[in-house]
N, C-alpha and C positions, 0 to 999 in steps of 0.2 A: 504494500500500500504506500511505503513511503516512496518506493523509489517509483511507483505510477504517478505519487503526489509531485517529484521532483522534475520528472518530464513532462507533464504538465504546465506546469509555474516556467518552465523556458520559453511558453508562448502566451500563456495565461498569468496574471497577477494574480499571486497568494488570495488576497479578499473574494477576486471574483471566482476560485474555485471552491463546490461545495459537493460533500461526499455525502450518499445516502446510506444509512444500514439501518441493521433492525434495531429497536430499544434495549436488547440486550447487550450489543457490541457497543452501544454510544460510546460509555467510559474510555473503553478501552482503542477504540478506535480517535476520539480525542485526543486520548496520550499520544495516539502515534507518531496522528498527523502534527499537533504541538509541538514535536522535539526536532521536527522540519520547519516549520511556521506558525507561528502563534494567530494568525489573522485566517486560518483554514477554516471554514464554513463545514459542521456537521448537520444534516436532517435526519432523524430517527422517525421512520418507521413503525406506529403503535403494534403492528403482528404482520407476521410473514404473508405477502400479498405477490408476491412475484413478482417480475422488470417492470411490467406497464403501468402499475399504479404508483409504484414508488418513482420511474421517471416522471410521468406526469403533475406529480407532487413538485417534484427538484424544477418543473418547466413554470409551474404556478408561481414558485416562488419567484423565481428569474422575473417573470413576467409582473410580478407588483415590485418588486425591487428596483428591475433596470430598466430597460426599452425592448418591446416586443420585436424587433429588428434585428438586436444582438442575437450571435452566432454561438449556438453553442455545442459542445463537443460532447458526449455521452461514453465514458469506456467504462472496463471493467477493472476492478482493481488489482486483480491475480493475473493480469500477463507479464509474460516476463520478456523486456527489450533492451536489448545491451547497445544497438545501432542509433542512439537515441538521436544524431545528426539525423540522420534520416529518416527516423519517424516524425521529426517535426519539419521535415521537406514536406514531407508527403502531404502532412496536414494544411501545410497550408497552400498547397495545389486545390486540396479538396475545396477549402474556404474558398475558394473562385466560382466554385460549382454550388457550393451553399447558398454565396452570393445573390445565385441567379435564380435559386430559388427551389432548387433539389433537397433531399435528400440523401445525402451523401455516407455512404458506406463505403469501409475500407477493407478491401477482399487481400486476402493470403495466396500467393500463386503454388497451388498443389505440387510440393515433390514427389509423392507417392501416395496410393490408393489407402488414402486415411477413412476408417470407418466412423471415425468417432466424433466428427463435426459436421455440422451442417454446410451446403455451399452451397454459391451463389452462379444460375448462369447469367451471361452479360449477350446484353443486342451488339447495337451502332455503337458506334466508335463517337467521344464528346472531344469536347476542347482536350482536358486532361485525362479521361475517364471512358467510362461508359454505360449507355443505359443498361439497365438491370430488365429481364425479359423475368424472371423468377426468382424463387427462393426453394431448394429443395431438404427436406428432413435427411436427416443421416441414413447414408446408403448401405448395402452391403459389399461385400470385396470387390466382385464382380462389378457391381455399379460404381463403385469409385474408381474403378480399373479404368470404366468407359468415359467419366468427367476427364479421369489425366488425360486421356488420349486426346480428347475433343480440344483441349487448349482453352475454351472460354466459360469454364467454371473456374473458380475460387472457394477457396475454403470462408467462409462465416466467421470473422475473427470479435461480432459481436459491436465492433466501433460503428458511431456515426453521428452524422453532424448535419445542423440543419438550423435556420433561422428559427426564433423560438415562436413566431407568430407560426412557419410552416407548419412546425408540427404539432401545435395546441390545435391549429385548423384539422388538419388528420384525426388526431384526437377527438374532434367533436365528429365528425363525417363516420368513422370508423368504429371507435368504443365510444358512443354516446354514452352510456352507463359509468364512462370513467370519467367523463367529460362533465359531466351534469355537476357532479361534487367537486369540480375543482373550485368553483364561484362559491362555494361556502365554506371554504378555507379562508383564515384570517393569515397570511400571511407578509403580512406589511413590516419590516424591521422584528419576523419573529421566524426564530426555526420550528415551530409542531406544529407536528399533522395532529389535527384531532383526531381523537379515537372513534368517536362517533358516528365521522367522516367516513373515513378511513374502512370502517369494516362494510360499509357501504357495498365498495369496489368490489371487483369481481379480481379473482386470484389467475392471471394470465400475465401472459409472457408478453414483451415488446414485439417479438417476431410473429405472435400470431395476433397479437393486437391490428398493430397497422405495417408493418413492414413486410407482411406477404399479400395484403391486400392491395397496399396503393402503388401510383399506376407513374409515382413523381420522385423515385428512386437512381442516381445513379453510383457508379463503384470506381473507385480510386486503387490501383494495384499498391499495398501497403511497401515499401522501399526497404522496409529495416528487418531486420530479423525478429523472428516473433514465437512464442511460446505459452500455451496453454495451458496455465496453471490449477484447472480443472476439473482435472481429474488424477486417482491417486499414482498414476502411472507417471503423469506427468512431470508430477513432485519428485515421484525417485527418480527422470529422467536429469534432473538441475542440480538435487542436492548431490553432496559429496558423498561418495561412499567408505564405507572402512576398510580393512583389508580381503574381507570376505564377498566384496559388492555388494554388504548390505547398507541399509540407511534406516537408522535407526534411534527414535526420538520416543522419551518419557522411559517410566520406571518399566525398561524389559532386559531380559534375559536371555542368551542364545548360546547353544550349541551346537556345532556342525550345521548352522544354517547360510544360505549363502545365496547372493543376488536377489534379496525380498527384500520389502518394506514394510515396516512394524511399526506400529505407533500408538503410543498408550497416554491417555488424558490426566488417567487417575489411579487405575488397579494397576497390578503388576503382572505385566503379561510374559508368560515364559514358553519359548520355543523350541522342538529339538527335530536334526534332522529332514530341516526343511528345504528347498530350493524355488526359485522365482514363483513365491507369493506375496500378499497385500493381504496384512492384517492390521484391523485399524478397533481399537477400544474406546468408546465415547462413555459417557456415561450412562446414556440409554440403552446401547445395544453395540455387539461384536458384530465387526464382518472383516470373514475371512475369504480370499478368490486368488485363482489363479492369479499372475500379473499380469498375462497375455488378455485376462477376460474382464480388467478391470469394469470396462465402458459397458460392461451386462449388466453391473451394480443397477441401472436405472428399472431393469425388468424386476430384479429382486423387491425394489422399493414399489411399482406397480403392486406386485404378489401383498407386500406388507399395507397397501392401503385397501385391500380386498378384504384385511381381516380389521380385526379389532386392535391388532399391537402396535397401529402407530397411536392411539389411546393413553399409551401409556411412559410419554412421552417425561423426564421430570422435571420439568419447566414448561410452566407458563405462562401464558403473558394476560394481561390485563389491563385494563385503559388505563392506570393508576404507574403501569411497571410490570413485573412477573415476578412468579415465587420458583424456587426448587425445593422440590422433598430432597431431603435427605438420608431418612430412617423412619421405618414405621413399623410398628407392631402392635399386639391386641390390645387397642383402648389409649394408644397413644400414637400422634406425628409428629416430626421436626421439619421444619420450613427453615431456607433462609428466604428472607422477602426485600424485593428492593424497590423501595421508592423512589420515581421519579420527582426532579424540585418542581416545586408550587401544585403536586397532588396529593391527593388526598384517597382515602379508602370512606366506604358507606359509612354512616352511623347505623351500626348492626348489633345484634344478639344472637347468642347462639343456645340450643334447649339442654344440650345435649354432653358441650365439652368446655370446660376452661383452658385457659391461653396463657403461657409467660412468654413475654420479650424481652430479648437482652438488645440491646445498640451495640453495634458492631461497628457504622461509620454514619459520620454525622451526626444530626440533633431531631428525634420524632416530638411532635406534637399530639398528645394522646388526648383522647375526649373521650373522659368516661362517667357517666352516669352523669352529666353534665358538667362535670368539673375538667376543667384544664390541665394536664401535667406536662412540663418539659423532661426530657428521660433523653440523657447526651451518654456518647459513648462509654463502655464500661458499667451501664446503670440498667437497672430493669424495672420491671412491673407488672402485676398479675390481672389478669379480666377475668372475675370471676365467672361461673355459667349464669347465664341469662342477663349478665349484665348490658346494658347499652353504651356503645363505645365505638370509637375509630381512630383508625391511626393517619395521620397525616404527616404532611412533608411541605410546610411553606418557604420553605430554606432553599437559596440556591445552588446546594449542592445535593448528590444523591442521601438518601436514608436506607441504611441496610442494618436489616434484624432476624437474629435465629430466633421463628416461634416454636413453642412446645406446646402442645394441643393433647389435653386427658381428660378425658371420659367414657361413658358408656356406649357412645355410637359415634365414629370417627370420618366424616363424609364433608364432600363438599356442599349438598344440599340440605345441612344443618345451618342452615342461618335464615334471619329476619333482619328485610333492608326497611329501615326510617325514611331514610334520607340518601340520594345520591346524585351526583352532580353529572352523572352521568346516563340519569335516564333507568338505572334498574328496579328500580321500586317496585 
């Protein structure tokens, strides 16, 4: 991210670049961008919505902020470019063709029959560029055999650029549904998206939003070298390996294994006897796949939304921020919970369990039983059962708290909302 942040800013000024992620990365994607520029623009994302809504978002803002005329550039933050002369030629060749009023996408010229990205074929030859006849979904061997041979497909490197009135205009023509909620975002001198807004939106991609639909598309052959950092394959194609050709990151352990990639968030994952696999430990869930078959991960996850286990996800998010479980057992939970600044949680009760909070970072504003309490890091306090209460966060910085939740029935549809600023009542 830093170093997308820092080829950026060689064409673009620090203030006017702004990076989108979801409310849980804010923090941490802040620090990042911070310790390259203090004046880097972050927008958080209330819940994972996919490309279309959250650019759409980033273009609203543009659009009350600066001049609907300004050009703006859209990439992803996980490519990797070491050419960076020439990825900012490139870009500003496109900027000629944005200019005039395109849609400008920047295509990859295929060195071998890649199955694992999307690409793009090209018509007429433009000034710099070319129009765009389509967009096709990722092919098999065979089919990408036939795009190399043809010469005017491109690989889908996901960049593009386009005047900000162009593509709010698309936006309304194309995903009215994304379009509708942009005008009731307050976005004047402020980064959030409301939540309210927000879950509105429909969970689609850029590419099948408006960029396979419209008809005002053309493609710029990208100059610089480029890498997709996308996939778990990819990652071990960049990082360094040890002496074994493994790459191998968090608490694991190996024996006799060799040319795989391991990767552990939190548990300790131990290997023996392995050769070119992709084992990866999140907190939610293992997966483990050949390395050759990394790019099938996406059928796996297909198969996982068929059942119930993506359900059991341990984070979630909420207009307020999101919690993780952390431990649960009969008649007891552990939560840590993070508040977003200047939100708030319902004034609620519960029948069934009582709550302790410890402060972990920050300063909570607690309202219980009508009384007020401040409770700053290091400090706790108990909600009794049935009592009426809420946690709040009027502070400009985040509020994070381990809860501990015991009683008789341990659920999240053990509560009773008063009051909420968000419409649950």
């Amino acid at each position: 991210m830093q170093s997308t942040f820092k080829r950026l800013n060689k064409l673009i000024p620090a203030k006017n670049i702004l990076a989108i992620t979801n409310i849980k990365h804010l923090s941490d994607v802040k620090l990042q961008l911070n310790k390259v520029d203090k004046e880097a623009q972050v927008l958080a994302e209330p819940l994972a919505k996919n490309t279309a809504p959250a650019i759409a978002c980033s273009l609203e803002y543009f659009r009350q902020n600066s001049s609907e005329d300004d050009v703006v550039i859209i990439v992803p933050s996980d490519h990797l470019v070491k050419n960076t002369d020439a990825f900012v030629d490139t870009i500003k060749e496109g900027e000629k063709l944005a200019q005039q009023g395109y849609i400008v996408t920047f295509g990859i010229k295929p060195t071998y029959p890649e199955t694992g990205y999307g690409y793009i074929k090209t018509s007429e030859q433009l000034d710099c560029g070319f129009k765009v006849e389509r967009f096709v979904e990722k092919p098999d061997f065979e089919t990408a055999n036939q795009y190399l041979a043809d010469g005017n497909y491109y690989w889908n490197g996901g960049i593009f650029m386009a005047k900000i009135s162009v593509l709010l205009n698309e936006f309304r023509a194309l995903a009215p549904d994304i379009y509708a909620n942009l005008n009731k975002l307050d976005m004047k001198n402020n980064n959030k998206i409301e939540y309210s807004i927000y879950e509105n939106m429909p969970s689609i991609s850029i590419d099948y939003a408006i960029m396979e639909k419209s008809s005002n598309i053309a493609l710029v052959k990208l100059k610089s070298d480029w890498n997709d950092l996308g996939s778990w394959q990819s990652l071990y194609d960049v990082r360094e390996k040890d002496e074994n050709g493994n790459v191998l990151t968090g608490k694991v352990v190996v024996d006799n294994v060799k040319n795989s990639f391991i990767y552990s968030q939190k548990e300790l994952v131990a290997v023996s006897g392995l050769e070119n696999v992709i084992i990866v430990e999140t907190e939610d869930a293992i997966m483990a796949c050949k390395k050759d078959s990394s790019q099938d991960v996406k059928k796996l996850f297909e198969k996982l939304k068929e059942s119930d286990t993506t359900k059991l996800h341990k984070t979630v998010f909420r207009p307020w921020g999101y919690y993780t479980c952390m431990n649960s057992g009969e008649c007891y939970l552990t939560k840590t919970i993070c508040v977003m600044p200047k939100q708030k949680l319902s004034i609620q009760s519960h029948n069934h369990r009582s709550e302790h909070w410890v402060v972990l970072e920050g300063t909570a504003l607690v309202v219980l039983e009508d009384k007020e309490y401040t409770v700053k890091a290091g400090d706790s306090i108990d909600i009794p059962v049935k009592a009426k209460h809420s946690l709040q966060n009027p502070y400009d910085t985040e509020l994070k708290i381990i809860e501990v939740q015991k009683g008789d029935y341990i659920s999240e549809d053990d509560i009773i909302r008063y009051n909420d600023i968000y419409g649950r009542v």
